[in-house]
ZAMARGU-4260 file (C-alpha; in steps of 0.2 Angstrom, whole numbers, plus 5000, padded with zeros to 4 digits):
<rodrens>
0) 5480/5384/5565 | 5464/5390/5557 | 5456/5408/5562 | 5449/5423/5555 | 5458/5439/5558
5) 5447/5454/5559 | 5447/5473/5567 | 5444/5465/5586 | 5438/5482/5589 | 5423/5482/5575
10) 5419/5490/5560 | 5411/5509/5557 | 5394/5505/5545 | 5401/5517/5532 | 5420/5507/5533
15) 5430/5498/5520 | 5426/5480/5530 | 5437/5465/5529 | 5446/5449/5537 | 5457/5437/5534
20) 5455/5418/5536 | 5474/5413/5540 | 5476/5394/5539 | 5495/5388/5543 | 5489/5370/5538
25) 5483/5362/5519 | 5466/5368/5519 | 5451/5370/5504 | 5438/5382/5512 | 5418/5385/5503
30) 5419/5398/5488 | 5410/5409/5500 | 5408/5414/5517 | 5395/5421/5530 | 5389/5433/5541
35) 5379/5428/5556 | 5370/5436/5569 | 5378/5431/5586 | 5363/5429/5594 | 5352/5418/5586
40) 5363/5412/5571 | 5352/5422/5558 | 5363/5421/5539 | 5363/5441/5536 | 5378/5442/5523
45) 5386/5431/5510 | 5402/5435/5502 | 5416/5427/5490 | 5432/5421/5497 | 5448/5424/5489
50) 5465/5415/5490 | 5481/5429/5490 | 5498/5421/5485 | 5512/5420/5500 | 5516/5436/5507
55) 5536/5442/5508 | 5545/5429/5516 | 5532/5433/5532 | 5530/5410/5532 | 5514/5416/5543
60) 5503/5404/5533 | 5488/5405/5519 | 5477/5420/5519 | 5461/5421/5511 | 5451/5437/5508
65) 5433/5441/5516 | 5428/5457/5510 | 5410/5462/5517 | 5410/5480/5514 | 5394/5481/5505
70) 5387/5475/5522 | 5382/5492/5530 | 5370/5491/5544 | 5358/5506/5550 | 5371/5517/5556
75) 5364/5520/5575 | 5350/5508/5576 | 5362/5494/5575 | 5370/5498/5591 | 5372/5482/5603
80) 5369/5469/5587 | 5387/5457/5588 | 5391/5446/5572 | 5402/5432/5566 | 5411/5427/5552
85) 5408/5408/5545 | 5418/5399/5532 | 5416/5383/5528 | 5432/5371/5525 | 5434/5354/5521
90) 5440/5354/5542 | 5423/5361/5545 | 5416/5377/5549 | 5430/5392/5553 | 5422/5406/5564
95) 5427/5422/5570 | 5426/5431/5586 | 5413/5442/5588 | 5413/5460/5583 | 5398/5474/5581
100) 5396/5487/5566 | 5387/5503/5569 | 5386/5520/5567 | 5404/5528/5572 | 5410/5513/5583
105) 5429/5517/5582 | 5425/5536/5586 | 5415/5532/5601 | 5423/5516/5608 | 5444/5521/5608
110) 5446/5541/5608 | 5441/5544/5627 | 5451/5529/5631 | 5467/5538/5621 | 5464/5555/5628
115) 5466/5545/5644 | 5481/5538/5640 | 5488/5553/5636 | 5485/5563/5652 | 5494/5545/5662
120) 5508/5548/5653 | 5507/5566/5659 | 5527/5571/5670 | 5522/5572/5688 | 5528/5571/5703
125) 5547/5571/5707 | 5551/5572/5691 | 5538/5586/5686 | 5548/5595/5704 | 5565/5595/5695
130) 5559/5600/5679 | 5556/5617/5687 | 5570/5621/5688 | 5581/5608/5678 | 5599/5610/5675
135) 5606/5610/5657 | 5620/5595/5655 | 5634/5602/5652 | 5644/5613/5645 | 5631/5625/5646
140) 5627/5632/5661 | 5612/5639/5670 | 5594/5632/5674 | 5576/5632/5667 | 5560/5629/5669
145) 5552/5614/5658 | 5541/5606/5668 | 5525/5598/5659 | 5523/5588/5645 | 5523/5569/5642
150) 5534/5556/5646 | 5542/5550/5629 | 5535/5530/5634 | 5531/5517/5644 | 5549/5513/5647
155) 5556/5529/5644 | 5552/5546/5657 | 5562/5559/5643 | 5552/5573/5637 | 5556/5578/5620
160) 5552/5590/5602 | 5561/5576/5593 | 5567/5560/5593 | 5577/5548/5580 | 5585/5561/5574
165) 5603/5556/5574 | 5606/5556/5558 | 5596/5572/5552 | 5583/5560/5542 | 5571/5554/5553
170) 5567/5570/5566 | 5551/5561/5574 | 5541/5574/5581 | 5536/5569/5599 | 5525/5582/5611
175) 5523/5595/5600 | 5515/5588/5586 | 5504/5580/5598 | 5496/5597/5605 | 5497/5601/5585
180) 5486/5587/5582 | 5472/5589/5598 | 5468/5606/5591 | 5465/5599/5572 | 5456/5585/5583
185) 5446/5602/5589 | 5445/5608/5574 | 5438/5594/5566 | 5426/5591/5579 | 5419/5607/5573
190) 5416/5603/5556 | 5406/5590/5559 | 5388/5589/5557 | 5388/5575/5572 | 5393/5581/5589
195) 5404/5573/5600 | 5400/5575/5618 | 5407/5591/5627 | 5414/5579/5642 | 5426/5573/5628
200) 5429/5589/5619 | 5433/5596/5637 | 5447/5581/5638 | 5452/5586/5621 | 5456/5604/5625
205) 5462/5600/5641 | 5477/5591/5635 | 5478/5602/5622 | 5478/5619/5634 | 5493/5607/5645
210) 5503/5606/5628 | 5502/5625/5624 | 5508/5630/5642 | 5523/5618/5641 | 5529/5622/5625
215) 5529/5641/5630 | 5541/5634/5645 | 5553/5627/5632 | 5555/5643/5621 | 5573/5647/5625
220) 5577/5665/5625 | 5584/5665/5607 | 5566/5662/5601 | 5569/5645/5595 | 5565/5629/5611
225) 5575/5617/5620 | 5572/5600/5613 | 5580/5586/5620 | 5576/5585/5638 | 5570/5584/5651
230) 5580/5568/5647 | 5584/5550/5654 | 5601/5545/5658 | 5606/5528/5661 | 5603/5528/5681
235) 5589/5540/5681 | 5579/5531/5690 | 5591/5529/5705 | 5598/5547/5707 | 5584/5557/5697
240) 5590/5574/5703 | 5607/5570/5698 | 5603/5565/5680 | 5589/5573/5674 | 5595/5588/5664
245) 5590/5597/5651 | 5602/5589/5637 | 5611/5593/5618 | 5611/5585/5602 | 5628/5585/5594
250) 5628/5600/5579 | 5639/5596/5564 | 5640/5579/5562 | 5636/5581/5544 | 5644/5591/5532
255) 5636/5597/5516 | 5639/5583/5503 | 5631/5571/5517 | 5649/5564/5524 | 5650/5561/5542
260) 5662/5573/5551 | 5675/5565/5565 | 5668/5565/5581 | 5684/5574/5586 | 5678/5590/5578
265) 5661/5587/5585 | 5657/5604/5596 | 5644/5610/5606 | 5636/5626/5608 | 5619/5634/5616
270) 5611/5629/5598 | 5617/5612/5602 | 5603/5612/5614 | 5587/5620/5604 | 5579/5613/5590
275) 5577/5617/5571 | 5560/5619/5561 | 5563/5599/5557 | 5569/5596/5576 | 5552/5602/5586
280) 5551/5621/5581 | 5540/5620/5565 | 5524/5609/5574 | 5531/5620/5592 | 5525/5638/5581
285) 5511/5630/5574 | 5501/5621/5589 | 5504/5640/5601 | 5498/5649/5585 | 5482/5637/5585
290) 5481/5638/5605 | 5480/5655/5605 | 5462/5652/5593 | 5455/5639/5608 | 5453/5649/5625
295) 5452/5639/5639 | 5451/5641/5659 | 5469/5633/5662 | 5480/5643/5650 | 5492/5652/5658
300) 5494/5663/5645 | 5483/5677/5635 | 5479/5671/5617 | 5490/5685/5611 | 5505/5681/5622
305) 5503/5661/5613 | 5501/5669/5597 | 5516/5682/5599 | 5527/5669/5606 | 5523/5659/5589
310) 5527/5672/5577 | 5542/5678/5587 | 5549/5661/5587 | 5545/5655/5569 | 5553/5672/5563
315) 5569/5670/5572 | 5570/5649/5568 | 5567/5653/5547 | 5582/5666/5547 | 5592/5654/5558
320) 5587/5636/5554 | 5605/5630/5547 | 5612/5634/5563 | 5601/5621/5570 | 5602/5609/5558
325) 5613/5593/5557 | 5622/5599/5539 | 5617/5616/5540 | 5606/5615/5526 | 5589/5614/5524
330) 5577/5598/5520 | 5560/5594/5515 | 5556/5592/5536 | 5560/5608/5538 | 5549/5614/5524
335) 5531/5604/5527 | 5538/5610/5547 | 5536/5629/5540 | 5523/5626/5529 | 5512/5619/5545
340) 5518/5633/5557 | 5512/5646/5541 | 5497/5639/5538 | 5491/5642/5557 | 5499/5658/5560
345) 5490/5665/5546 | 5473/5658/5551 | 5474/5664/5571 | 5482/5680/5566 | 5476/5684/5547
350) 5492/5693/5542 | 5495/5693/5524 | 5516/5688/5527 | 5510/5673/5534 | 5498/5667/5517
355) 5514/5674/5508 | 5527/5664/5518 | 5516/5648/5517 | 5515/5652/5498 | 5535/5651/5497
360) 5537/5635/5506 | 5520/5625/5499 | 5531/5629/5483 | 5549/5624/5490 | 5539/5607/5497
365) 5534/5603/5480 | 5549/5607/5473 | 5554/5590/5479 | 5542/5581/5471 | 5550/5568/5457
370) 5537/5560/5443 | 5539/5542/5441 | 5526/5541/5427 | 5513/5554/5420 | 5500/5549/5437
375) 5513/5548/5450 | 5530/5551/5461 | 5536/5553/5475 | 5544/5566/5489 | 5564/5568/5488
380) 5571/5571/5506 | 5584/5582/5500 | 5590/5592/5485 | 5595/5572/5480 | 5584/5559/5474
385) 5582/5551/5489 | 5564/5545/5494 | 5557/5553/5508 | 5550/5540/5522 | 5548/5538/5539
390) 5546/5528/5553 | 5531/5539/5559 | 5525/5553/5551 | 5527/5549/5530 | 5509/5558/5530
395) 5514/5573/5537 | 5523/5583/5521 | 5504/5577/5511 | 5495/5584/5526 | 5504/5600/5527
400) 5499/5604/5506 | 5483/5599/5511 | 5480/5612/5526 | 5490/5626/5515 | 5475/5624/5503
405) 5461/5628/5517 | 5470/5644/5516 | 5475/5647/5498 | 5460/5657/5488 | 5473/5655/5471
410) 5463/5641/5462 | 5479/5637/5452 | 5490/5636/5467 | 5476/5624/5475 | 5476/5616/5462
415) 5494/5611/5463 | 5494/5607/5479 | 5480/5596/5477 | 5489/5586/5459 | 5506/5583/5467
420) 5499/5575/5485 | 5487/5563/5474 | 5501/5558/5464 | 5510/5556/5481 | 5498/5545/5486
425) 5495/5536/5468 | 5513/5531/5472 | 5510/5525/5488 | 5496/5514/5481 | 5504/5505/5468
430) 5520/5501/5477 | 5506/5494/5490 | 5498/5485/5478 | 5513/5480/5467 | 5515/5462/5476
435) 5503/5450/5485 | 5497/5462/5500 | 5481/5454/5507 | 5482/5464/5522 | 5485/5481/5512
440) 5499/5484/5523 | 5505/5503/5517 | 5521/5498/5511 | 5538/5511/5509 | 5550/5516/5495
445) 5565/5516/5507 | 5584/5518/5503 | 5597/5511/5516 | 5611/5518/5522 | 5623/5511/5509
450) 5612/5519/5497 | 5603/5505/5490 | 5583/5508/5487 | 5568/5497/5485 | 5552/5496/5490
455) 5547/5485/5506 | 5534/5482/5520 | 5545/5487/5535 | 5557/5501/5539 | 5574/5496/5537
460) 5586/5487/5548 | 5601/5495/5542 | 5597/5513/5539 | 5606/5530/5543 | 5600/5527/5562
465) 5604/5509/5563 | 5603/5500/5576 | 5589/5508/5580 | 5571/5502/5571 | 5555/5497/5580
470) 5537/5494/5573 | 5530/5509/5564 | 5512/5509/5567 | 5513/5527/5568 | 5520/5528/5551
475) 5505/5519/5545 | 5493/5528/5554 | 5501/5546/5548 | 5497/5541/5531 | 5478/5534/5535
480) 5476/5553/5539 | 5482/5560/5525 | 5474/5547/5513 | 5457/5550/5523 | 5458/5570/5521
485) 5466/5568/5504 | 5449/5556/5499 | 5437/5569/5503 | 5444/5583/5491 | 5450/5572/5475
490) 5439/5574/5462 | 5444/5558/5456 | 5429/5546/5462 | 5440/5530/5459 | 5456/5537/5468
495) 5446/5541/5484 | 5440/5528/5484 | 5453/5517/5485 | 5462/5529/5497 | 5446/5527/5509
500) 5452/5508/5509 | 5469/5513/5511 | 5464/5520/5525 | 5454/5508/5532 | 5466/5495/5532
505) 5478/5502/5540 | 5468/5504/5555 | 5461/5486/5553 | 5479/5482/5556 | 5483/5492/5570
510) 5470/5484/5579 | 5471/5466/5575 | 5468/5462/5556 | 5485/5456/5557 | 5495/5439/5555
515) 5497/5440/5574 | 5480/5442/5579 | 5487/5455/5589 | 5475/5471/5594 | 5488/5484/5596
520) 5480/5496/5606 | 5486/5489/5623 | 5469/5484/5638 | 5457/5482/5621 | 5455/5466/5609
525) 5466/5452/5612 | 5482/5447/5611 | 5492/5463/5616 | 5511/5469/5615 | 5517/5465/5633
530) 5533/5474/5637 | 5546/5464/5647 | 5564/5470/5649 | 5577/5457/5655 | 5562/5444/5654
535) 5554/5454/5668 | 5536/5464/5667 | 5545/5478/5674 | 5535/5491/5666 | 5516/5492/5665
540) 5505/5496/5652 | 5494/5512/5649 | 5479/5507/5644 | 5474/5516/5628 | 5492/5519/5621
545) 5498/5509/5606 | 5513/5498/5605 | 5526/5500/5592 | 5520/5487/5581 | 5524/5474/5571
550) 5543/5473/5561 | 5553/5467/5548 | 5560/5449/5556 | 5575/5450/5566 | 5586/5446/5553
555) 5576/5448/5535 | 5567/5464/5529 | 5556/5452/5519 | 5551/5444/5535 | 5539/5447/5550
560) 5541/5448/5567 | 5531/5453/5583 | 5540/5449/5600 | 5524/5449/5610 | 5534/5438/5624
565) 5549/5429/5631 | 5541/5414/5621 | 5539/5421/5605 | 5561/5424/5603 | 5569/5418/5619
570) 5586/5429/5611 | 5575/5445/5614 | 5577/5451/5630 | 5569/5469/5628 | 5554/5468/5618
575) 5553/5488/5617 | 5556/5487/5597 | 5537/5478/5596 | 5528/5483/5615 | 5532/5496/5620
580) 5520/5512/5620 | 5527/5526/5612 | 5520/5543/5611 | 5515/5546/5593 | 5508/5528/5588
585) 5494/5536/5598 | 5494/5553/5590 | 5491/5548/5576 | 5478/5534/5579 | 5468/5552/5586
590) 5470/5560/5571 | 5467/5544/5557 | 5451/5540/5567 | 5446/5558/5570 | 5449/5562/5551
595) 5433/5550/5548 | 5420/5561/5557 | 5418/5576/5544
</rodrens>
């Protein structure tokens, strides 16, 4: 097999622009290759083409390099102009699909179509009807309303503040850090010196405004919010008014030292049901304190009842947090969680506690940071050297030192902030650029749950929330963000400029550059995840949403797999590790794309 893997979607003029030429068979391509016109076969480009050595274990074949970034077109008048790739081989000629670079392509050919997606996977109908008034499961008594919000995925109708969070680790945010992220989308929009078109800001803030009323639903009258339900139980979808209920998450299943604590001592309690800063409440405070900023005709709230609401609750969540927490005990989640829900309650409100508050925890997050030369670290999880990663949001702690400096007018606090999430990232670069990376695949400084650490393309098979793992694109995403915002205040020229292609690449990746030639960004590109369950198409796609992704291989962290259908690993009979659509895989293509318009 000879092809040329490339973004299916196209290249923004001011991008980082490569492909790959993956040749499973002896080849001897041309030193360089070509860019065509697809029209009328016009030689517009020529680069050089570079040989990478075997990747992992991923046995997916040689790659070569085809950078062509110094290929920028006019950014607008481009628009409509398709191209091909050409590499000559000692098989012949090697040519890509075609793609099209101009202007702002990504911005202005995916983020409708993810807004989109976003309001389909809106709850409605019966299940919207229960949610009204939902009952808890027990022990605890009592209903509530919680209707609204998004259905977790395409094969999953639970709404939830977190998820993957079994273990206390890995606390994904689901809903709430999505409205958190359509109003930094707003925001963004804002500082742009090009304007989007207001049909598409009015989706923006239309999901947004749907967010901020549910999350005011789920504040539970403690000041902190129900987090996992409305939830799916097994046969949910025979007797939904039986099984929906609003559920609970086992408290005190850690202690302090880490051990695991017999499940016969497990108890539950009305906390058992409401979240933590790590588990929802942080990005819950922050996105009400930012909806009360963005007034808009379907709020069913006064921006001072959303801001209220978000001060009460982060007040209550920091003097109670440990009574939320799995070990009763605080972690670097919690932290960056407080730091973002700071940062926006002082800019809607402009009270001094706030700018203090988001002081104390801006130092508490880099508290964790742990040198591993003069130039760069990493991120502790705990008070232990354990790295902190995650399966979709390891940009999130970078991101949150990043938006505490809009707010900090100390130059020598900003400028801490600002040293310890380049060396962050400086970390993230070399242990990405360590080995042969063709792809520049954002690879992760994981440690298993047996304790053992290394560096490695994929999350883990056996971590503290085994058996679960899945593709990560949302990981990788997360991190294009913050290595996108993190570019554009470094003063280090070279740096930013290699976190631009950071950036770049992992997008590429997302949508197609990939062994699999797989655009993962489903009714777009080629060769997208299909989710089957039992070897049955039970569940449609979404168009716009985004699959999990690619993984590790079934039985080898050094290898790679992407179950796309039955044919690809007749064992797997639920693909939903690799195609299913999941919530923040979308997010956070939103934000990494919408980073790149300022």
């Amino acid at each position: 097999m000879l092809r040329i893997l490339i973004n299916q979607l196209g290249y923004d003029s001011d991008d980082t622009k490569r492909a790959i030429l993956q040749a499973t068979e002896p080849l001897l391509p041309e030193k360089t290759f070509s860019i065509v016109k697809e029209e009328t076969g016009e030689r517009v480009f020529t680069g050089e083409v570079h040989k990478s050595a075997p990747v992992a274990r991923w046995n997916k074949g040689d790659f070569y390099v085809l950078d062509f970034s110094a290929f920028a077109p006019d950014r607008q008048e481009n628009f409509g102009e398709s191209y091909l790739l050409v590499v000559g081989t000692d098989k012949g000629p090697v040519r890509s699909s075609s793609f099209e670079i101009y202007g702002n392509l990504l911005e202005y050919s995916t983020l409708s179509s993810v807004m989109y997606y976003f309001k389909s996977m809106r709850v409605t109908g019966e299940y919207e009807m229960i949610d009204r008034n939902i009952a808890f499961r027990p022990p605890r008594e009592g209903r509530v309303d919680l209707h609204g919000g998004w259905n977790d995925a395409t094969g999953d109708i639970g709404v939830h503040l977190t998820h993957q969070s079994k273990s206390g680790y890995f606390n994904v945010q689901q809903g709430n850090i999505m409205v958190f992220i359509f109003y930094h989308l707003m925001e963004l929009f804002e500082q742009s010196p090009w304007q989007y078109h207001a049909i598409f800001n009015r989706r923006v803030l239309d999901e947004a405004t749907y967010g901020a009323n549910w999350l005011m639903r789920r504040r539970a009258p403690s000041g902190s919010f129900f987090k996992a339900g409305p939830l799916r139980l097994p046969d949910a979808y025979e007797l939904p008014e039986v099984t929906r209920q609003c559920g609970f998450e086992y408290k005190g299943t850690i202690g302090p030292g880490g051990e695991k604590i017999p499940e016969s001592e497990w108890r539950v309690t009305d906390e058992s049901y409401e979240a933590s800063l790590r588990g929802g409440g942080g990005y819950a405070v922050a996105a009400l304190a930012m909806a009360a900023r963005y007034p808009y005709p379907s709020q069913e709230y006064s921006g001072l009842e959303y801001l209220n609401a978000a001060r009460e609750s982060f007040l209550y969540l920091e003097q109670n947090n440990e009574k939320y927490t799995k070990d009763g005990k605080w972690n670097l989640m919690d932290e960056y969680s407080a730091l973002e829900a700071c940062v926006e309650l002082y800019k809607t409100s402009r009270e001094f506690g706030f700018l203090t508050r988001a002081r104390k925890y801006a130092d508490r997050l880099i508290s964790h940071y742990i040198p591993m030369s003069e130039t760069d670290g990493y991120l502790s999880h705990d008070e232990t050297d354990r790295p902190f990663f995650s399966p979709a949001e390891e940009g999130a702690p970078l991101l949150a030192l990043l938006h505490y400096r809009s707010i900090e007018k100390d130059e020598r606090r900003r400028a801490e902030a600002l040293r310890v999430a380049e060396s962050v990232l400086r970390f993230a670069l070399r242990i990405t650029d360590e080995v042969d990376n063709p792809f520049g695949y954002a690879r992760e400084d994981m440690q298993d749950a047996k304790g053992n650490r290394r560096a490695q393309f994929f999350f883990p098979h056996h971590s503290d929330d085994a058996p679960w793992w899945q593709g990560e694109n949302a990981r990788i995403l997360s991190l294009s963000t913050a290595a996108r915002e993190l570019a554009r205040e470094s003063a280090d020229s070279a740096l930013a400029e290699r976190l631009t292609r950071y950036a770049d690449d992992q997008i590429a990746w997302v949508l197609g550059m990939n062994p699999f030639d797989a655009c993962m960004m489903v009714g777009r590109g080629r060769h997208n995840g299909e989710y089957y369950f039992q070897n049955k198409y039970d569940f449609i796609g979404v168009p716009g949403g985004i699959v999990n992704g690619i993984t590790s291989a079934v039985d080898d962290d050094e290898g790679i797999e992407f179950v796309r259908t039955p044919r690809d690993n007749p064992e797997i009979t639920d693909n939903w590790r690799w195609g299913e659509e999941w919530l923040p895989h979308a997010a956070w293509y939103l934000y990494a794309v919408g980073s790149k318009r300022r």
